[in-house]
MARZA-714645 format. One line per 8 residues: number of its first residue (from 1); their letters; for each residue x negated, y negated, z negated of C-alpha. Coordinates in nm, 3 decimals, always signed. Example, Ala and Ser with C-alpha at 12.3 -4.5 7.8 and 13.67 -1.06 7.14 Angstrom:
<nodes>
1) AS) -1.230,+0.450,-0.780 | -1.367,+0.106,-0.714
</nodes>
This chain:
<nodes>
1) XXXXXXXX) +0.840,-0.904,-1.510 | +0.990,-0.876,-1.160 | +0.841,-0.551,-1.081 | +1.020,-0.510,-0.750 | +0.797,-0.811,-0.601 | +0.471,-0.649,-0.694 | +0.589,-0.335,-0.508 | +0.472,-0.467,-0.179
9) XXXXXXXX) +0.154,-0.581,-0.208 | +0.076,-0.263,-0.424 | +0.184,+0.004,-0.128 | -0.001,-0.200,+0.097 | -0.310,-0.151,-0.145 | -0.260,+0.222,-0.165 | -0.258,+0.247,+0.228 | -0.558,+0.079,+0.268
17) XXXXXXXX) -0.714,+0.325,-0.006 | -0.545,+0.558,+0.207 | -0.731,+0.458,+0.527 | -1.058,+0.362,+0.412 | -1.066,+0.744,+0.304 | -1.010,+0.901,+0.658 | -1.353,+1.042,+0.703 | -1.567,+0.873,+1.025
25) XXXXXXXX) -1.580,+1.165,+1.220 | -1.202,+1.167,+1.202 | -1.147,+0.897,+1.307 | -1.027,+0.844,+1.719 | -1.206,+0.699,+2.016 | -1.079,+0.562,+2.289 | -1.177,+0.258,+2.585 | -0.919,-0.006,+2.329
33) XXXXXXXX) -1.110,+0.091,+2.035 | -1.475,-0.024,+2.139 | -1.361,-0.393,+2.195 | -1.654,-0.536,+2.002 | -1.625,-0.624,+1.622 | -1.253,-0.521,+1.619 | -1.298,-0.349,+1.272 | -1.395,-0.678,+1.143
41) XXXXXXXX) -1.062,-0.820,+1.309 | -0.913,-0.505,+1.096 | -1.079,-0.575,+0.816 | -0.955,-0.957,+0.833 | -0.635,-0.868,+0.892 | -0.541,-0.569,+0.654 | -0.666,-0.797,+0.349 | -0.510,-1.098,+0.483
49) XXXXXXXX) -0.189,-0.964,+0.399 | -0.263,-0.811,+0.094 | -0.332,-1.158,-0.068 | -0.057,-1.242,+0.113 | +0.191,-1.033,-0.031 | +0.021,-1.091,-0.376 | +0.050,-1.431,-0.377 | +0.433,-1.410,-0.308
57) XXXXXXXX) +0.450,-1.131,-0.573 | +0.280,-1.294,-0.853 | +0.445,-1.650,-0.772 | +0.808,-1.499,-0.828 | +0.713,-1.348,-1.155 | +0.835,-1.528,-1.463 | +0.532,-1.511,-1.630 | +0.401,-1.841,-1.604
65) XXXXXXXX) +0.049,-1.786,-1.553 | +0.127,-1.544,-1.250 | +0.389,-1.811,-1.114 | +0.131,-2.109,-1.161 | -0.161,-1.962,-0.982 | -0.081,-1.700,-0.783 | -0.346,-1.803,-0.563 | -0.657,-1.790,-0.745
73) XXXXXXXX) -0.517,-1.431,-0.897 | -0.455,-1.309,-0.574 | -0.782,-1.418,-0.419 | -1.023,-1.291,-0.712 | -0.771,-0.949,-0.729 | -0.839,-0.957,-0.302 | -1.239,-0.979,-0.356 | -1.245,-0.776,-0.607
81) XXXXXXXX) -1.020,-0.512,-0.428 | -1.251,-0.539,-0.152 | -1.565,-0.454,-0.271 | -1.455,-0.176,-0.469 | -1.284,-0.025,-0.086 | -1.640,-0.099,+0.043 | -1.842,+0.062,-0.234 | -1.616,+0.379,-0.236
89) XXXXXXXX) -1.673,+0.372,+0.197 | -2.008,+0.370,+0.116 | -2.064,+0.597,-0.236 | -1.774,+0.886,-0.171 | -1.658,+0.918,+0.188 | -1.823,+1.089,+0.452 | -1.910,+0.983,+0.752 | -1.831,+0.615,+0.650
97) XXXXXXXX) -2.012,+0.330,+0.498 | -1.966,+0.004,+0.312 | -2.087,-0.248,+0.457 | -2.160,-0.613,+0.397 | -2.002,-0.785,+0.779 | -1.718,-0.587,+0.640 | -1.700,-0.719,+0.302 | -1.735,-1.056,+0.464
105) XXXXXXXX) -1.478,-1.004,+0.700 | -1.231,-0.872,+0.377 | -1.310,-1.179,+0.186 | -1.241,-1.416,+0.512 | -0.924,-1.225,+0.480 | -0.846,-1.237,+0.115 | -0.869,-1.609,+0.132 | -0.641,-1.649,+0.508
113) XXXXXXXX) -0.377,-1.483,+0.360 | -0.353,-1.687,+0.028 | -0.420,-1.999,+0.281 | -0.104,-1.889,+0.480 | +0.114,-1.826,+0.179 | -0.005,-2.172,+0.036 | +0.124,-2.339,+0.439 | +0.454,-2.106,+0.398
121) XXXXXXXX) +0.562,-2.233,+0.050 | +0.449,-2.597,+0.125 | +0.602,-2.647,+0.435 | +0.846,-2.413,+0.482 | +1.048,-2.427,+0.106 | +1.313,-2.227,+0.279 | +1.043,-1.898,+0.260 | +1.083,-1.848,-0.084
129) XX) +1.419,-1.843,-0.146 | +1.492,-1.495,-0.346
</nodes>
């Protein structure tokens, strides 16, 4: 296994764990911040390149169920990763909740980011060159 491809997607995972667990109270205010529904924009975006990153991690990997579908792996890895970040926002962390526009807006970005990676490797076969 190509370990050093997985490393990528799996710091991004741990900062997101990392964020997610900054209480609400802790978190800063300011006139940029109350631009309606940017956290689901956040949300959308932070998991968009998870999958993202997954999907190139898993699809160099010479295991060949990894490297033949790195997509659906990354997506059900993406969903799953997402409700567990909003069930520990809403179980364990003050101040915060999990909710379900943000689990929607997670799962819109689990599946962008695997759509992008598809476009990348399809059209642009120069992407993937190691």
């Amino acid at each position: 296994m190509k370990f050093r491809y997985l490393l990528p997607p799996v710091l991004w995972s741990l900062a997101i764990l990392w964020i997610i667990s900054i209480p609400g109270t802790s978190i800063p205010t300011s006139r940029f911040l109350n631009i309606p529904h940017l956290d689901k924009l956040v949300h959308l975006a932070v998991f968009a390149v998870f999958t993202f990153l997954l999907s190139y991690g898993l699809h160099m990997q010479e295991i060949n169920v990894f490297k033949k579908h790195p997509y659906t792996i990354s997506l059900l890895v993406g969903v799953v990763y997402s409700i567990l970040t909003e069930w520990i926002q809403l179980r364990f962390i003050h101040s915060r909740s999990g909710e379900f526009y943000d689990l929607i807006a997670d799962v819109t970005g689990c599946l962008m980011g695997v759509i992008l990676y598809f476009y990348l490797k399809r059209y642009i076969p120069s992407f993937l060159h190691k």
